[in-house]
DSSP file (Angstrom, degrees, kcal/mol; ACC not computed):
  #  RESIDUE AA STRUCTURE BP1 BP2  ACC     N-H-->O    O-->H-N    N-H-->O    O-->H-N    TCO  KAPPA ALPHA  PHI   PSI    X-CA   Y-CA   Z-CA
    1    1 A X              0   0    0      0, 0.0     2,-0.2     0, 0.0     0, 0.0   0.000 360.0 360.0 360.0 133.7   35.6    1.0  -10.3
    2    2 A X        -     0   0    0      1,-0.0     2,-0.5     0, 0.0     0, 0.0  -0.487 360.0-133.6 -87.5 144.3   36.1    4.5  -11.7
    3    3 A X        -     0   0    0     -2,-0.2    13,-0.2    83,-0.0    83,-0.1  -0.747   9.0-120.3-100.2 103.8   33.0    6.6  -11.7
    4    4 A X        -     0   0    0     -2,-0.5    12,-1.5    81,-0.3     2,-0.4   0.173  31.0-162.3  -6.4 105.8   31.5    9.1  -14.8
    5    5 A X  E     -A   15   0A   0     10,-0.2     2,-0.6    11,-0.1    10,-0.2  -0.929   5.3-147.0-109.6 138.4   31.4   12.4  -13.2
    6    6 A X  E     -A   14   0A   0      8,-3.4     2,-1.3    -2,-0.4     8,-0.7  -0.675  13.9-128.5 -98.8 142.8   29.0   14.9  -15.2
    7    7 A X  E     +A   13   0A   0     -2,-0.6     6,-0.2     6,-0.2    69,-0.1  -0.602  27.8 177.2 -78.6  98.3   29.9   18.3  -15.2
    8    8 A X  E     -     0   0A   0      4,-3.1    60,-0.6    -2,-1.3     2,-0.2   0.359  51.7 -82.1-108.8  21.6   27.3   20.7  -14.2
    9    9 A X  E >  S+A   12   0A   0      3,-0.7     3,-2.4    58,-0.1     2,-0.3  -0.446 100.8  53.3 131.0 179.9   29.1   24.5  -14.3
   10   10 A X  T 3  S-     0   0    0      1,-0.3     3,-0.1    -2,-0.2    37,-0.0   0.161 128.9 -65.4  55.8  -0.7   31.1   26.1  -11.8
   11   11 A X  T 3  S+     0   0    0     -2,-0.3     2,-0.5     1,-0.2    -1,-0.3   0.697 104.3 131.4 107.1  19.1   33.7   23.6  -11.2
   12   12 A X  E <   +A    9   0A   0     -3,-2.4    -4,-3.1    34,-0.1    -3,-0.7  -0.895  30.4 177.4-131.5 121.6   30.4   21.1   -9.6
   13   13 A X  E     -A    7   0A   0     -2,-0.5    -6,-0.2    -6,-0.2     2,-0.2  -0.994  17.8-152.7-137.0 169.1   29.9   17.3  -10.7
   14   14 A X  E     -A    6   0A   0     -8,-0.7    -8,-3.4    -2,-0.4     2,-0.7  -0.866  31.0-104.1-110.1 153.4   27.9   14.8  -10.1
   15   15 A X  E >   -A    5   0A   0    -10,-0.2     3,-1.4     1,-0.2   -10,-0.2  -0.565  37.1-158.1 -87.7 109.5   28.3   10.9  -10.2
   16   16 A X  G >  S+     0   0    0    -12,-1.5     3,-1.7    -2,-0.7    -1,-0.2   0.645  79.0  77.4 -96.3  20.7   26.5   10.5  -13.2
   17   17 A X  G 3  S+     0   0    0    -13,-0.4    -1,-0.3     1,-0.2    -2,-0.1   0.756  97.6  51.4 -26.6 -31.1   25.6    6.9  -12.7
   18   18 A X  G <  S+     0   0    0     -3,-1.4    41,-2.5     1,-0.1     2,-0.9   0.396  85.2 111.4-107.9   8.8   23.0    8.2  -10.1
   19   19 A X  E <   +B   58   0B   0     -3,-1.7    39,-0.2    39,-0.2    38,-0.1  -0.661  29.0 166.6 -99.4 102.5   21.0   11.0  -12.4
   20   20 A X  E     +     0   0B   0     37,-2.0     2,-0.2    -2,-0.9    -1,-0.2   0.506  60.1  28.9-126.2  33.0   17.8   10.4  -13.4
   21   21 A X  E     -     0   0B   0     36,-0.4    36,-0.8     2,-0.1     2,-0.5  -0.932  42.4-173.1-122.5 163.6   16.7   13.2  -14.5
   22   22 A X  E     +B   56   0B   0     34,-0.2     2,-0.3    -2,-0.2    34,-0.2  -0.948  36.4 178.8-122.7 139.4   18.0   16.6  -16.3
   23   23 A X  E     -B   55   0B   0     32,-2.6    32,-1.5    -2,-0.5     2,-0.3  -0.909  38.2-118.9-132.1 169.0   14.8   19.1  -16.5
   24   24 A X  E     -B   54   0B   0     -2,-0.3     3,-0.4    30,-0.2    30,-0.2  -0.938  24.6-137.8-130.3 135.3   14.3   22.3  -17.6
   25   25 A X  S    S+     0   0    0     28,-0.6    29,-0.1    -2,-0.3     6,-0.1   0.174  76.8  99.3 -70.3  12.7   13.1   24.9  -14.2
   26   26 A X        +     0   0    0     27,-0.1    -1,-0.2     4,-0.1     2,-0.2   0.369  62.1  79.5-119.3  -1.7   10.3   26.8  -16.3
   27   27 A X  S  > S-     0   0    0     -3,-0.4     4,-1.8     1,-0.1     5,-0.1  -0.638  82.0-121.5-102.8 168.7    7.2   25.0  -15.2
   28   28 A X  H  > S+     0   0    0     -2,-0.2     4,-0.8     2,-0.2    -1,-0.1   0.864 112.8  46.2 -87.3 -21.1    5.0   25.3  -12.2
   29   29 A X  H  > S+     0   0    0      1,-0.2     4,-1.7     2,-0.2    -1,-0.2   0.842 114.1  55.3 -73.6 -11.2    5.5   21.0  -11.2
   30   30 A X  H  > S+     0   0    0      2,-0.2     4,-2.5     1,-0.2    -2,-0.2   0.926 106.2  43.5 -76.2 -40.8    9.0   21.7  -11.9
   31   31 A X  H  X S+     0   0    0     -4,-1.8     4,-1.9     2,-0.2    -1,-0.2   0.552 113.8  54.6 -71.1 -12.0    9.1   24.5   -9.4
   32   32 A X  H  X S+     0   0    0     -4,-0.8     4,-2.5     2,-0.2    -1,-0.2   0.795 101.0  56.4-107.0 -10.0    7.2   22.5   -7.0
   33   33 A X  H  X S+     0   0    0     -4,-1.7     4,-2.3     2,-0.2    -2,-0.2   0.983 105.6  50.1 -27.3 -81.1    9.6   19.8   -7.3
   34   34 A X  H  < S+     0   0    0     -4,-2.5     4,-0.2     1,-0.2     8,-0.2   0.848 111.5  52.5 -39.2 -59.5   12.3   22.2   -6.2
   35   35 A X  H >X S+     0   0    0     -4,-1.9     4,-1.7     1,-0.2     3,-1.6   0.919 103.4  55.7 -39.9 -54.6   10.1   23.3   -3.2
   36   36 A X  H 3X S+     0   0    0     -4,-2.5     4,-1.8     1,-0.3    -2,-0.2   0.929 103.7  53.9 -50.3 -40.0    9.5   20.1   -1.9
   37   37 A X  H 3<>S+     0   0    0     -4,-2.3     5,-3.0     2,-0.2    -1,-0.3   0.562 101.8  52.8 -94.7  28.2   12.8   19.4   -1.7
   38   38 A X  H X45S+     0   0    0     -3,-1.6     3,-4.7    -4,-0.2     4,-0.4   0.763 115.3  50.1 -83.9 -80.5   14.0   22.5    0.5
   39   39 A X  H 3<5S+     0   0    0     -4,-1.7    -2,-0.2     1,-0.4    -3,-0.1   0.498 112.8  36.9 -50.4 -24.4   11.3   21.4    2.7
   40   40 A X  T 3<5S-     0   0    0     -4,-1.8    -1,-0.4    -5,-0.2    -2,-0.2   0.353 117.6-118.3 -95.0   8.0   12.3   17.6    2.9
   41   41 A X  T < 5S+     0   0    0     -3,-4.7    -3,-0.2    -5,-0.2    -2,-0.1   0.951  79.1 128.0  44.8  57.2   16.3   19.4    2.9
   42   42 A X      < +     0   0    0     -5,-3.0    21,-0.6    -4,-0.4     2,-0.4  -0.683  38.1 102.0-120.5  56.5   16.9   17.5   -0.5
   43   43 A X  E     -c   63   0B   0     19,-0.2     2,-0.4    -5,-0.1    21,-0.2  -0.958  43.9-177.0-150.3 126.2   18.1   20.4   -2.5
   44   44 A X  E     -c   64   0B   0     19,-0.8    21,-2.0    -2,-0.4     2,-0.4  -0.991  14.8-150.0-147.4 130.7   21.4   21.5   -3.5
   45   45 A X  E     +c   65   0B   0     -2,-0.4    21,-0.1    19,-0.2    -2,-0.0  -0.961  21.6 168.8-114.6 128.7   22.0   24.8   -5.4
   46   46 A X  E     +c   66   0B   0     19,-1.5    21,-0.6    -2,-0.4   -34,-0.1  -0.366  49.2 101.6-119.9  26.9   24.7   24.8   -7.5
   47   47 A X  S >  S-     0   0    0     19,-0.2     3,-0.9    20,-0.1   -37,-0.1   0.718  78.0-134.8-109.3 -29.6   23.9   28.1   -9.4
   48   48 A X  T 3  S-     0   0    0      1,-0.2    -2,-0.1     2,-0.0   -38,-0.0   0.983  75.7 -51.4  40.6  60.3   26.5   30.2   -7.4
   49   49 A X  T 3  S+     0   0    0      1,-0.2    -1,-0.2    -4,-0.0     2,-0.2   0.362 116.4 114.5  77.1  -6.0   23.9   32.7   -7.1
   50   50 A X  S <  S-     0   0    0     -3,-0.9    -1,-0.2     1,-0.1     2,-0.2  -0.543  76.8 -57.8-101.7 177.8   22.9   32.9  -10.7
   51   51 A X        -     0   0    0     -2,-0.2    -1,-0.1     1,-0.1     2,-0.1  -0.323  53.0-115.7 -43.9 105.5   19.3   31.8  -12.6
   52   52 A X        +     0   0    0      1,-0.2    15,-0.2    -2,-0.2    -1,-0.1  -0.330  44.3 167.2 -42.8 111.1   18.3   28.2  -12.1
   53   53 A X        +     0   0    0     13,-1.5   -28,-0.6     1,-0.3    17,-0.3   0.727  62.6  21.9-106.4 -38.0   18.5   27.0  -15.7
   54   54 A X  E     -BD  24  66B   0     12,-2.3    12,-1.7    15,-0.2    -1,-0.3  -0.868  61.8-151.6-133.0 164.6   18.3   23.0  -15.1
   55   55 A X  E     -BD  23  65B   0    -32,-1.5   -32,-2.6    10,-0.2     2,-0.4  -0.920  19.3-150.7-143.1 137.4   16.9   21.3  -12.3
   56   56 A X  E     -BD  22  64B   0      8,-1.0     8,-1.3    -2,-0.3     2,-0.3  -0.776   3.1-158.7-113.3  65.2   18.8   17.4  -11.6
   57   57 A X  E     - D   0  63B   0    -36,-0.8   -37,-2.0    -2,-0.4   -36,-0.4  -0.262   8.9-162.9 -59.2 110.6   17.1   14.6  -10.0
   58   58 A X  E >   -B   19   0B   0      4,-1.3     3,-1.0    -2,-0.3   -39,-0.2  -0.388  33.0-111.8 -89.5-178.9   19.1   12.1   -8.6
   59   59 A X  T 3  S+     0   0    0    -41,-2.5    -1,-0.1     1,-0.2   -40,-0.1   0.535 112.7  68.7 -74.3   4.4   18.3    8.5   -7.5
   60   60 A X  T 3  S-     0   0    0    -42,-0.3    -1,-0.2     2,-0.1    -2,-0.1   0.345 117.4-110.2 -99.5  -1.2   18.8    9.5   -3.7
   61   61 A X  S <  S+     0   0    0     -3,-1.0   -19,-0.1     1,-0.1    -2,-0.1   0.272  85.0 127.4  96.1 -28.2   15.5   11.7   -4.0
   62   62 A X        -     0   0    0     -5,-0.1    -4,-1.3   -19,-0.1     2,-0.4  -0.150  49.2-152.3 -58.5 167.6   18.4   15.2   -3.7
   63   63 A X  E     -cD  43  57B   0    -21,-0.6   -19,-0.8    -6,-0.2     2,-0.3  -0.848   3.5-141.4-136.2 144.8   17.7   17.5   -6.7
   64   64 A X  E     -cD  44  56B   0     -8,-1.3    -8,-1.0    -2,-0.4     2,-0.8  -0.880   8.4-148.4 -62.2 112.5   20.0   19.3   -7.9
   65   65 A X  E     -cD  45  55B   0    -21,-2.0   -19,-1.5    -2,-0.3     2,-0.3  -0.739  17.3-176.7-118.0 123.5   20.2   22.9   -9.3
   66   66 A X  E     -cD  46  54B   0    -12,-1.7   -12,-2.3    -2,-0.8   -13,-1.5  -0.745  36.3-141.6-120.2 142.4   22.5   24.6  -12.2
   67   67 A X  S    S+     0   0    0    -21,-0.6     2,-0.5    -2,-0.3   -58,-0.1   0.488  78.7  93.1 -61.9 -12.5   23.2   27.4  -13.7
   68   68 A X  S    S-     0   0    0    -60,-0.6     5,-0.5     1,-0.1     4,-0.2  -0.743  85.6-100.0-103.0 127.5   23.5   25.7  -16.7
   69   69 A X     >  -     0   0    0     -2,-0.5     4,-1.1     3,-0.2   -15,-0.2   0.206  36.5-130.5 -23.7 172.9   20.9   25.1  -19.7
   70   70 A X  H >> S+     0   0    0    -17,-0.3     3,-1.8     2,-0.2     4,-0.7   0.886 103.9  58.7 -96.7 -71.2   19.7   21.3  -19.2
   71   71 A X  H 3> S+     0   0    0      1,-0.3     4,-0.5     2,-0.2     5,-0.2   0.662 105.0  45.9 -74.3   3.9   20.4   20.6  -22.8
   72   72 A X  H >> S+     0   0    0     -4,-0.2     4,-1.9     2,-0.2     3,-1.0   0.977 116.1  46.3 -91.8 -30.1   23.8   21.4  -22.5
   73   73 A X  H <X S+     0   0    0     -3,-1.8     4,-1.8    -4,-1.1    -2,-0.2   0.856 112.7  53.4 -33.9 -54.2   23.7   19.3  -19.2
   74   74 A X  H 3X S+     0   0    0     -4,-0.7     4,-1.2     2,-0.2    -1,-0.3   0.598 108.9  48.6 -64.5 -22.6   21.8   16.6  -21.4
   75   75 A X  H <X S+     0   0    0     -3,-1.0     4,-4.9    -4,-0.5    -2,-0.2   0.892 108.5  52.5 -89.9 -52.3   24.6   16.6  -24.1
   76   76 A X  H  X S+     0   0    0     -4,-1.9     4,-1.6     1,-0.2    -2,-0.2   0.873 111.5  46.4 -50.3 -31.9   27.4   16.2  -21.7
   77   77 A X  H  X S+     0   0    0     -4,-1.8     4,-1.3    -5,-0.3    -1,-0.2   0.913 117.9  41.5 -75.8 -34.3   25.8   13.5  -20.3
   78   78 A X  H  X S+     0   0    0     -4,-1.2     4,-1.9     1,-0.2     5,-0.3   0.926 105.9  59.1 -52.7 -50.3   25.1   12.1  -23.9
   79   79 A X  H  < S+     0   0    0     -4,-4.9    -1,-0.2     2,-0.2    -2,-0.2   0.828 105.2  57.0 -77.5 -40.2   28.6   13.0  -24.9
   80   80 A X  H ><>S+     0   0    0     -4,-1.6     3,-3.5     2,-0.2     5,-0.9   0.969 108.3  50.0 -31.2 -74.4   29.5   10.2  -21.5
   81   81 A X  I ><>S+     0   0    0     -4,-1.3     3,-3.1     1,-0.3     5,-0.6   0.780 107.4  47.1 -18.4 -79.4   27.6    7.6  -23.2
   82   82 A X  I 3<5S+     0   0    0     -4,-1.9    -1,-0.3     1,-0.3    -2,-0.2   0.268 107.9  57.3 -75.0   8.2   29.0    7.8  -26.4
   83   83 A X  I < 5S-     0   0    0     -3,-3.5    -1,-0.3    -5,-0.3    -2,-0.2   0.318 109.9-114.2-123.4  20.6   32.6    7.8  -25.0
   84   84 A X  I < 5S+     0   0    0     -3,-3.1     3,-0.3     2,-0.1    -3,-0.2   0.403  90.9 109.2  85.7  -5.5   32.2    4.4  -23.1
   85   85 A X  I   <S+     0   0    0     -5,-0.9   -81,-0.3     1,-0.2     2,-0.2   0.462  71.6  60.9 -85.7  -4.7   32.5    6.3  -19.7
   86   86 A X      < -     0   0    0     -5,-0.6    -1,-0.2    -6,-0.3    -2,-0.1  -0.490  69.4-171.8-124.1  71.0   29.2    5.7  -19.1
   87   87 A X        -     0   0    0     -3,-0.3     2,-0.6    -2,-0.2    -6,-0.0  -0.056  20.0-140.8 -67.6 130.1   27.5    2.0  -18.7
   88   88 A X        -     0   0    0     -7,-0.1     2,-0.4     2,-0.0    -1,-0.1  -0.593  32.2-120.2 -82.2 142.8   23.9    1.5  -18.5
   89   89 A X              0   0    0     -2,-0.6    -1,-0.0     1,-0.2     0, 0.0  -0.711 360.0 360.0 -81.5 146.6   23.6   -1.3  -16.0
   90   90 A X              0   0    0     -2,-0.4    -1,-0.2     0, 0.0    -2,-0.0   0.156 360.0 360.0-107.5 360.0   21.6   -4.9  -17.3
């Protein structure tokens, strides 16, 4: 079985079967999300040094972090859906 990979900048995807949430970094639970997971070493920066624009939760607990707005993250992921590469499981 092929997997959906979402594109989240830089040349970086993720399988997006497993995402289950796209947030945007600009609040303080969001930023303590992000803390907790350096400390539990669930955190993967994906920014190549630039400004944390969306913040990724997967179903493994990791979050992710990207340089790129979450809604354009949230459209690419839409844009899966709506091209059949991406099945919600029953």
């Amino acid at each position: 079985m092929e997997q959906a990979l979402l594109n989240i900048g830089f040349g970086n995807t993720v399988v997006a079967e497993r995402v289950v949430a796209i947030l945007s970094p600009n609040s303080n639970p969001m930023k303590r999300i992000k803390d907790e997971a350096r400390e539990e070493r669930f955190l993967i920066d994906a920014t190549h040094g630039r400004k944390t624009r969306a913040i990724i939760v997967m179903d493994s607990n990791h979050v992710i972090l990207s340089a790129i707005q979450a809604e354009t993250v949230a459209s690419r992921f839409e844009a899966l859906i709506q091209d059949g590469e991406l099945h919600e499981e029953e």
